[in-house]
ROSE-4610 file (N, C-alpha, C; in Angstrom, 1 decimal, always signed):
// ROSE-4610
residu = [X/X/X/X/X/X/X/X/X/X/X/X/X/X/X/X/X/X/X/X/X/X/X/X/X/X/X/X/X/X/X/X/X/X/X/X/X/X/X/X/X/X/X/X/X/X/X/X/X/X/X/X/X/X/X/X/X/X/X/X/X/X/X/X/X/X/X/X/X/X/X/X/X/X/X/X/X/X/X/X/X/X/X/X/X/X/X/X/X/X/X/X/X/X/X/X/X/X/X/X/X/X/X/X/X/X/X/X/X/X/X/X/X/X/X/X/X/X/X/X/X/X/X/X/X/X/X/X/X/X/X/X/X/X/X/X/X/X/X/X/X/X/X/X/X/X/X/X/X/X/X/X/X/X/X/X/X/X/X/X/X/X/X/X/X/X/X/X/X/X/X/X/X/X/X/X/X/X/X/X/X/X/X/X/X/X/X/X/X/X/X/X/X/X/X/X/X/X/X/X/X/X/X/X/X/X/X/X/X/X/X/X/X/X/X/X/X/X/X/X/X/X/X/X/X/X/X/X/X/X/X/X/X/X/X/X/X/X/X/X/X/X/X/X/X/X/X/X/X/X/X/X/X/X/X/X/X/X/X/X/X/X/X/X/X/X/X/X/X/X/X/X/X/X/X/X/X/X/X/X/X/X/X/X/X/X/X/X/X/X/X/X/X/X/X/X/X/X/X/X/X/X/X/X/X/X/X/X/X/X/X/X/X/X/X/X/X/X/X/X/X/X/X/X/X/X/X/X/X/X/X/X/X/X/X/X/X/X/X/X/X/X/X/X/X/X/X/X/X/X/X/X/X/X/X/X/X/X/X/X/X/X/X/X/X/X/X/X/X/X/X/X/X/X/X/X/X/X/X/X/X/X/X/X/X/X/X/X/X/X/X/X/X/X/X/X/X/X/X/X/X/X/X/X/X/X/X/X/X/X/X/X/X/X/X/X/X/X/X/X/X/X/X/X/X/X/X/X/X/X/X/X/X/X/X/X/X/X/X/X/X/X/X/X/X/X/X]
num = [1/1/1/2/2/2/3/3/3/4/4/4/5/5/5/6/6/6/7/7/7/8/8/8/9/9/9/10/10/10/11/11/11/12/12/12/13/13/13/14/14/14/15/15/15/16/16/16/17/17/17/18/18/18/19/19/19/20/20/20/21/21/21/22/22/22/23/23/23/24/24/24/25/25/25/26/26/26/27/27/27/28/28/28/29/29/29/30/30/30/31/31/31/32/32/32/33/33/33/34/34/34/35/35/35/36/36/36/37/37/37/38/38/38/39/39/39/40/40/40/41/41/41/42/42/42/43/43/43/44/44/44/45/45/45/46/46/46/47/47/47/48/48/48/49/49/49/50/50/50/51/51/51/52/52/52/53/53/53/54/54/54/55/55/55/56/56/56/57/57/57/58/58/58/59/59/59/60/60/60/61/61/61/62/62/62/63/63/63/64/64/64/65/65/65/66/66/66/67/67/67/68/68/68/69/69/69/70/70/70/71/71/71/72/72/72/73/73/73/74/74/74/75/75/75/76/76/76/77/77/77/78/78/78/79/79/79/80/80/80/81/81/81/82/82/82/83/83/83/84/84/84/85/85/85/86/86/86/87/87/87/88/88/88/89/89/89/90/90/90/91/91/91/92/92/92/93/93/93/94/94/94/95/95/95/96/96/96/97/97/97/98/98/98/99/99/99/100/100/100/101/101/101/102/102/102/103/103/103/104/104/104/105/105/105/106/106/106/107/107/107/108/108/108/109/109/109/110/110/110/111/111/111/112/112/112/113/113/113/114/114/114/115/115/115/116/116/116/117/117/117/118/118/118/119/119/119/120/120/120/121/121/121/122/122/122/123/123/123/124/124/124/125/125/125/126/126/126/127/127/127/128/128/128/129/129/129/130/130/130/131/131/131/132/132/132/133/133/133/134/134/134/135/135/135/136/136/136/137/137/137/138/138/138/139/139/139/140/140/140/141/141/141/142/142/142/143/143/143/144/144/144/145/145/145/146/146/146/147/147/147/148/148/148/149/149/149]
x = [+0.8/+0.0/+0.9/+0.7/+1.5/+0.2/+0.6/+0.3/+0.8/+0.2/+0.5/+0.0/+0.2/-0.2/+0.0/-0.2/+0.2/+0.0/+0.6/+0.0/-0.8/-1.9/-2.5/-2.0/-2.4/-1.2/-2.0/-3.2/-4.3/-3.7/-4.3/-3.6/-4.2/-5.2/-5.3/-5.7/-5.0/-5.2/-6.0/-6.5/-7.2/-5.9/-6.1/-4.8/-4.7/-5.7/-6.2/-5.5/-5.0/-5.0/-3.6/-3.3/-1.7/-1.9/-0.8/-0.6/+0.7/+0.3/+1.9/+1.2/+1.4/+1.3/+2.4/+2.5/+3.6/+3.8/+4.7/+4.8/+3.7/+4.0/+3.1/+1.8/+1.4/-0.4/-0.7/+0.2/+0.0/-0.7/-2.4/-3.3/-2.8/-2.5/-2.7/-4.0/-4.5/-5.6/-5.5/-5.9/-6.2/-6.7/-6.4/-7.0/-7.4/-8.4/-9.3/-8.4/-7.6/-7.5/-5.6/-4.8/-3.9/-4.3/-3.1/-2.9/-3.5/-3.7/-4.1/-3.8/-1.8/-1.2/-0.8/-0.6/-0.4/-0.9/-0.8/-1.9/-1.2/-2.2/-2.5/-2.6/-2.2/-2.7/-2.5/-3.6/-4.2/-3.8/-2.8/-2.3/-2.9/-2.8/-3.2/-4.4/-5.6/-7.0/-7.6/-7.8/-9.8/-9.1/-8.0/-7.8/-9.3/-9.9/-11.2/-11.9/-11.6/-12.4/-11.1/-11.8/-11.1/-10.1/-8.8/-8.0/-6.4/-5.8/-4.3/-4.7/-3.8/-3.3/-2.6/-2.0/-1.0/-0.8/-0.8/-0.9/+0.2/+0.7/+1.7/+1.1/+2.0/+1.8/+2.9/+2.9/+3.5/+3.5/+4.4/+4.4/+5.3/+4.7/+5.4/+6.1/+7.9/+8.4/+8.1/+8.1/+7.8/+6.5/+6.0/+4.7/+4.9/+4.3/+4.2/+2.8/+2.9/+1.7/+1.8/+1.0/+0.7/+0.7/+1.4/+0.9/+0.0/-0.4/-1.5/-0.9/-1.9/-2.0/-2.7/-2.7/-3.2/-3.6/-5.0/-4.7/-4.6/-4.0/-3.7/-1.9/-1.2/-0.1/+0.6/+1.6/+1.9/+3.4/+3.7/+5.1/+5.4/+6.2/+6.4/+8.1/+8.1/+8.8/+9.4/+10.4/+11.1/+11.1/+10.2/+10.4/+11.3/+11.1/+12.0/+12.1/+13.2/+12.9/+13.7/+13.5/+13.8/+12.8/+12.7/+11.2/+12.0/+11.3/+11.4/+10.4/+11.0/+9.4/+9.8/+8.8/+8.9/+8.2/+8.6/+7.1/+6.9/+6.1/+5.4/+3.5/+3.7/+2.1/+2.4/+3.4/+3.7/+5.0/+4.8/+5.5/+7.1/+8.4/+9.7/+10.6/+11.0/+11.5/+13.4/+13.6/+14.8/+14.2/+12.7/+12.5/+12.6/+13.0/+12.5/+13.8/+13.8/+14.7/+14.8/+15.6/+15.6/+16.2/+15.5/+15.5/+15.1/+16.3/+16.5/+15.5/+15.6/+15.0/+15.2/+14.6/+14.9/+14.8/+14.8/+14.2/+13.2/+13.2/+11.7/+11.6/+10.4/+10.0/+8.9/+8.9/+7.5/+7.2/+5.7/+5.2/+4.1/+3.8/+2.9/+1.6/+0.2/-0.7/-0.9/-1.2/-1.8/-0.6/+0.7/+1.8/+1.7/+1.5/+1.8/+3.0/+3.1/+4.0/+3.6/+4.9/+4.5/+5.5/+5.3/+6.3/+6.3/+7.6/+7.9/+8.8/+8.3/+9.3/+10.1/+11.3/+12.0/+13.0/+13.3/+14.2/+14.1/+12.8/+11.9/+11.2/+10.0/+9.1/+10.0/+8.9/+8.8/+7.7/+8.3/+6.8/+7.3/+6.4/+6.4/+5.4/+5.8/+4.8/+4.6/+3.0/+2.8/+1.7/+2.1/+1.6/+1.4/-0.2/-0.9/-2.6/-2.9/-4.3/-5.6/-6.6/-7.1/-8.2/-9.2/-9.3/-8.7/-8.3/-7.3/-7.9/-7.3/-7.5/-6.6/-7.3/-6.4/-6.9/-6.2/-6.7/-5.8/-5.8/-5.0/-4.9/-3.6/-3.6/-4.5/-4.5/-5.2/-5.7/-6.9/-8.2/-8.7/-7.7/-7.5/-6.2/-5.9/-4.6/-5.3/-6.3/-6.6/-7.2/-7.4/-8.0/-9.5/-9.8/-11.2/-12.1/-11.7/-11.8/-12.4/-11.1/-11.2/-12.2/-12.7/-13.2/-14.7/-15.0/-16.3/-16.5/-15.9/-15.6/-16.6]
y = [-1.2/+0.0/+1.2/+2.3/+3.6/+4.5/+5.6/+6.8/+7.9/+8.2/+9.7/+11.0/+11.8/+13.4/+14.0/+14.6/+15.5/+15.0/+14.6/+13.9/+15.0/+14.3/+15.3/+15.8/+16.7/+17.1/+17.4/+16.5/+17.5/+17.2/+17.7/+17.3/+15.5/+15.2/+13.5/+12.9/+12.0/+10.7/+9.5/+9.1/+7.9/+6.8/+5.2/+4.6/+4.3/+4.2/+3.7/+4.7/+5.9/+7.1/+7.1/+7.3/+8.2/+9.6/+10.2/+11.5/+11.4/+12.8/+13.3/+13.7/+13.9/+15.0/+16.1/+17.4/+18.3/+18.5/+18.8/+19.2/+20.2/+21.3/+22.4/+22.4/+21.2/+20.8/+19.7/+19.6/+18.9/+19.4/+19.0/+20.1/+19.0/+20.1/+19.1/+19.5/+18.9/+18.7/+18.2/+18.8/+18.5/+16.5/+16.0/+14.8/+14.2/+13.8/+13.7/+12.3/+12.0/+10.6/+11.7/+13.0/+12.9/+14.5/+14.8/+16.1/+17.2/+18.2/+19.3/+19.6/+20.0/+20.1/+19.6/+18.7/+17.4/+17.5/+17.4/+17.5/+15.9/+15.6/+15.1/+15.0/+14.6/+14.3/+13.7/+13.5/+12.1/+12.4/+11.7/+11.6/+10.7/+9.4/+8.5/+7.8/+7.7/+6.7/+7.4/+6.3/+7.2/+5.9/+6.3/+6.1/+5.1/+5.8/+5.2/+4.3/+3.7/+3.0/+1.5/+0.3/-0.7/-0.4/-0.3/-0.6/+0.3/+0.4/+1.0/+2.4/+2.7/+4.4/+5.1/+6.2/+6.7/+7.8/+8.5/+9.7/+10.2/+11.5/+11.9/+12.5/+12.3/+13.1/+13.8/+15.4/+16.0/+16.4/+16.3/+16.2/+17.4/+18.9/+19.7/+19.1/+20.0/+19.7/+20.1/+19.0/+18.5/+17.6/+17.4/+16.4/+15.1/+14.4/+13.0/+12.6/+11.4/+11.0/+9.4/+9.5/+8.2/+6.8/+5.9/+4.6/+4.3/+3.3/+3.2/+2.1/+1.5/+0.3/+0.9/+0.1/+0.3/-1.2/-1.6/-2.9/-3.1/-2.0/-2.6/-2.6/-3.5/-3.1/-2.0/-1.2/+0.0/+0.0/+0.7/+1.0/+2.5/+3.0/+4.5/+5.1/+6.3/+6.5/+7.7/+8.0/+9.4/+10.4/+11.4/+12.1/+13.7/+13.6/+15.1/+15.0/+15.7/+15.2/+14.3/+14.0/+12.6/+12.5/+10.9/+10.1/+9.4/+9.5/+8.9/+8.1/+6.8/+5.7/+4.4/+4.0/+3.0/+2.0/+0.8/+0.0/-0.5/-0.5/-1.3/-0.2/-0.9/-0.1/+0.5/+0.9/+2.1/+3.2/+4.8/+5.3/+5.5/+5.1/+4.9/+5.3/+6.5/+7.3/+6.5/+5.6/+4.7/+3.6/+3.4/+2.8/+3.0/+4.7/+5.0/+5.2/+4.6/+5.1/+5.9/+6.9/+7.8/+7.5/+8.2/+7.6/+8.4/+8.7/+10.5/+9.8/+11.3/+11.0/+10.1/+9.2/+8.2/+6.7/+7.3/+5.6/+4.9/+3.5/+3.3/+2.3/+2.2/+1.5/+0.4/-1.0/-1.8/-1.6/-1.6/-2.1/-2.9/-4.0/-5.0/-4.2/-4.8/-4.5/-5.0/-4.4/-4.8/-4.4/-3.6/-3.8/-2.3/-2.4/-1.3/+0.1/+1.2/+2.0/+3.5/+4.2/+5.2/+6.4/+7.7/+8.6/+9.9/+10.5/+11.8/+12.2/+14.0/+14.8/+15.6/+14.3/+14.7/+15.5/+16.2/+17.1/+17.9/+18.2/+19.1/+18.1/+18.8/+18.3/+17.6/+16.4/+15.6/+15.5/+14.5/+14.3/+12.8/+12.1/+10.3/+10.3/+9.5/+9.1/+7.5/+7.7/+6.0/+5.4/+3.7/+3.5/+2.1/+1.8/+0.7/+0.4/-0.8/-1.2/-0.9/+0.1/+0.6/-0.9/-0.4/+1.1/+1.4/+3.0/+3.2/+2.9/+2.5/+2.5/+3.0/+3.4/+4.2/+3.7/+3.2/+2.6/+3.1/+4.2/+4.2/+3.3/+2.7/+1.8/+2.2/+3.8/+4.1/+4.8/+4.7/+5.5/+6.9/+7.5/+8.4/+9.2/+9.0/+9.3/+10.0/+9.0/+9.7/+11.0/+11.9/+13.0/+13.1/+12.3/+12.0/+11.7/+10.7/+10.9/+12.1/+13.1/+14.4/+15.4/+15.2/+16.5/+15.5/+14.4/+14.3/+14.1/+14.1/+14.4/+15.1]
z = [+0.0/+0.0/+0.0/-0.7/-0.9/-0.4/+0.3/+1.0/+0.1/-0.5/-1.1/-0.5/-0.7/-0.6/+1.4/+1.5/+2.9/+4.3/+5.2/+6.6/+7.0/+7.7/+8.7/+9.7/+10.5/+11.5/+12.7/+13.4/+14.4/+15.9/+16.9/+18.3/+18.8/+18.1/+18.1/+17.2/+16.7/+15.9/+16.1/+15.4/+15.5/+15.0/+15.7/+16.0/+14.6/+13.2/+12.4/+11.3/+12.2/+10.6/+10.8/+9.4/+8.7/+9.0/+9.8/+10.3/+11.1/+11.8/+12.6/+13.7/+14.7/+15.7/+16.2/+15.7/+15.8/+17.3/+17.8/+19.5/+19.7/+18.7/+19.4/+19.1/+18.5/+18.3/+19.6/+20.4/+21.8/+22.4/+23.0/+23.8/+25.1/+26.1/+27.6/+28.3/+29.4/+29.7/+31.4/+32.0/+33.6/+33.7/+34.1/+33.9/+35.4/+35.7/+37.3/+38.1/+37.6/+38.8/+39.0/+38.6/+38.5/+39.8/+40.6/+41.0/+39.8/+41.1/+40.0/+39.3/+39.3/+38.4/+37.2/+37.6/+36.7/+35.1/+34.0/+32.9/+32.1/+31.4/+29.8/+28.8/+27.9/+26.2/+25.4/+25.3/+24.4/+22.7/+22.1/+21.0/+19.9/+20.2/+19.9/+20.1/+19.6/+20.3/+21.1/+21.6/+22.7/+23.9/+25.1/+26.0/+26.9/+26.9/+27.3/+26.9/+25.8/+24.9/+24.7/+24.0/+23.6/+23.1/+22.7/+21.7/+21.9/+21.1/+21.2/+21.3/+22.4/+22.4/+22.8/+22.7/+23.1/+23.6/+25.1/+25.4/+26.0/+26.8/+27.4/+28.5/+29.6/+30.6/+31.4/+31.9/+32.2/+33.8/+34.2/+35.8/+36.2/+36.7/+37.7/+38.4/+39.0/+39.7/+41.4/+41.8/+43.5/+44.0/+42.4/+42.8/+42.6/+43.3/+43.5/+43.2/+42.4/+42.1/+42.9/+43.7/+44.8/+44.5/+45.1/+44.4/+44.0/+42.9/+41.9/+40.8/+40.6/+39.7/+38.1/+36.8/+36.3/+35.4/+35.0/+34.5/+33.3/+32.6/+31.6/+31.2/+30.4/+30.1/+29.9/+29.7/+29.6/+29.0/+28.6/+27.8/+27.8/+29.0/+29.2/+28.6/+28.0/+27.1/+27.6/+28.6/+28.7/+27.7/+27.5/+26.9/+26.8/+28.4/+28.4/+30.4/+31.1/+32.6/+32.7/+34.1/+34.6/+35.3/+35.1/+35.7/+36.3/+37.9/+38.8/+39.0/+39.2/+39.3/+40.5/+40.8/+42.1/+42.0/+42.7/+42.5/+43.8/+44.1/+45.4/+46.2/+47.1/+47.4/+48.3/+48.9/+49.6/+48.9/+48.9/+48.5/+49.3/+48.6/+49.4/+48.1/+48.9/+48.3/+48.0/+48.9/+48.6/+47.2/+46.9/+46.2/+44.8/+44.6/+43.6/+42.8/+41.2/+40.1/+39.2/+38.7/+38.0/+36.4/+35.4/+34.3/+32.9/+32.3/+31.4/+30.5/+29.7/+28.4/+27.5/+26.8/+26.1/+26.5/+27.8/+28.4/+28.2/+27.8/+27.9/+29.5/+29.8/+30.8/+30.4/+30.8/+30.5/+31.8/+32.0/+33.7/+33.0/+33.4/+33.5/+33.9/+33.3/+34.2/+35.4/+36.2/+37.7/+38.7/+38.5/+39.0/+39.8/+41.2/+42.1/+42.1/+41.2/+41.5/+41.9/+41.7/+42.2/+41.5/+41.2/+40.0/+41.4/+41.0/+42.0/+40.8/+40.5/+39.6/+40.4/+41.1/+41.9/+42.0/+40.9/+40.2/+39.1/+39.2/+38.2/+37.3/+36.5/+35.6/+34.7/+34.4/+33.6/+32.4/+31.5/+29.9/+29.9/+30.1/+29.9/+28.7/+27.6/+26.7/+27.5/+26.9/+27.5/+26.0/+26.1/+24.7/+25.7/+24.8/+25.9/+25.1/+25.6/+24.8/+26.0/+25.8/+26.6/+26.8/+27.6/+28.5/+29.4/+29.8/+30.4/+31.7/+32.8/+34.4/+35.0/+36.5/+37.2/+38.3/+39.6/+41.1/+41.8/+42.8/+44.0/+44.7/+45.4/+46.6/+48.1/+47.9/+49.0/+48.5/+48.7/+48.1/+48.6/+49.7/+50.1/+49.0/+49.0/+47.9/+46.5/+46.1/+44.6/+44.6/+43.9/+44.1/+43.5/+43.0/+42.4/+43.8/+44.8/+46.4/+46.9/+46.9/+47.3/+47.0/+45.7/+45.6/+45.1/+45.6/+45.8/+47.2/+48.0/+49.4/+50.6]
C-alpha cells in the first residue's frame, strides 16, 4: 500500500490514521485521577475505549503521584525530565529510580508504582491497549476521592 499526498497534523489521531502529531499541536488537559497540576494528552486513540493508544503526561516539579496500579499493560517512554518511578504499594522514596529522556519502561498490568518529579518536571509518553484505568492503593490518595468528598 503507498500513501500519497500531505500527513494530517491535528492534536489526536485515531490509532487507524496516517498523520503526525507536531509538539506544538499537543493540547494538555487537567486529567481527574492525577494532582491538580499534573496534565495530559491524548495523541493517539480514545484512551477510554477498547484498543491501542498513546498519550503523554506532564508532571510539575515536587509532585508525587501516589501509588496506583493500572490494569492494563503499559510501555512509558522518557520524553524530556527525569522520571522517577517506584514499584510497590507504599511510596519509598529509597524505592525510587531515575531515568533520562529516552528511556523506555515496560510495567505489566496490575503492577503497584509510584512517579515523583523529583528534580523538576517531567513528559512520559505512554503507549498501551485501553481502556485506560487508574486505582489508588489508597483511596485516600486519589483526588477523584477528594473532591467528591
Amino acid at each position: 500500500m503507498q500513501v500519497t499526498g500531505e500527513l494530517q497534523t491535528p492534536s489526536t489521531l485515531s490509532a487507524t490514521a496516517v498523520g503526525a502529531i507536531l509538539p506544538e499541536s499537543v493540547q494538555w488537559e487537567p486529567f481527574p485521577g492525577f494532582p491538580a497540576s499534573a496534565r495530559l494528552a491524548t495523541l493517539v486513540g480514545t484512551p477510554e475505549a477498547e484498543g491501542p493508544y498513546v498519550t503523554r503526561v506532564k508532571v510539575p516539579a515536587g509532585v508525587r503521584l501516589m501509588p496506583h496500579t493500572h490494569p492494563e499493560d503499559r510501555v512509558y517512554t522518557v520524553m524530556s525530565g527525569v522520571f522517577y518511578i517506584g514499584l510497590g504499594e507504599t511510596f519509598d522514596e529509597a524505592k525510587l529510580t531515575a531515568y533520562p529522556p529516552g528511556a523506555v519502561i515496560v510495567l505489566p498490568g496490575g503492577t503497584a508504582h509510584f512517579h515523583w518529579a523529583k528534580s523538576g518536571e517531567y513528559i512520559t509518553q505512554i503507549s498501551a491497549i485501553g481502556p485506560l484505568g487508574l486505582e489508588y492503593v489508597d483511596r485516600l490518595d486519589d483526588p477523584r476521592e477528594r473532591t467528591n468528598a
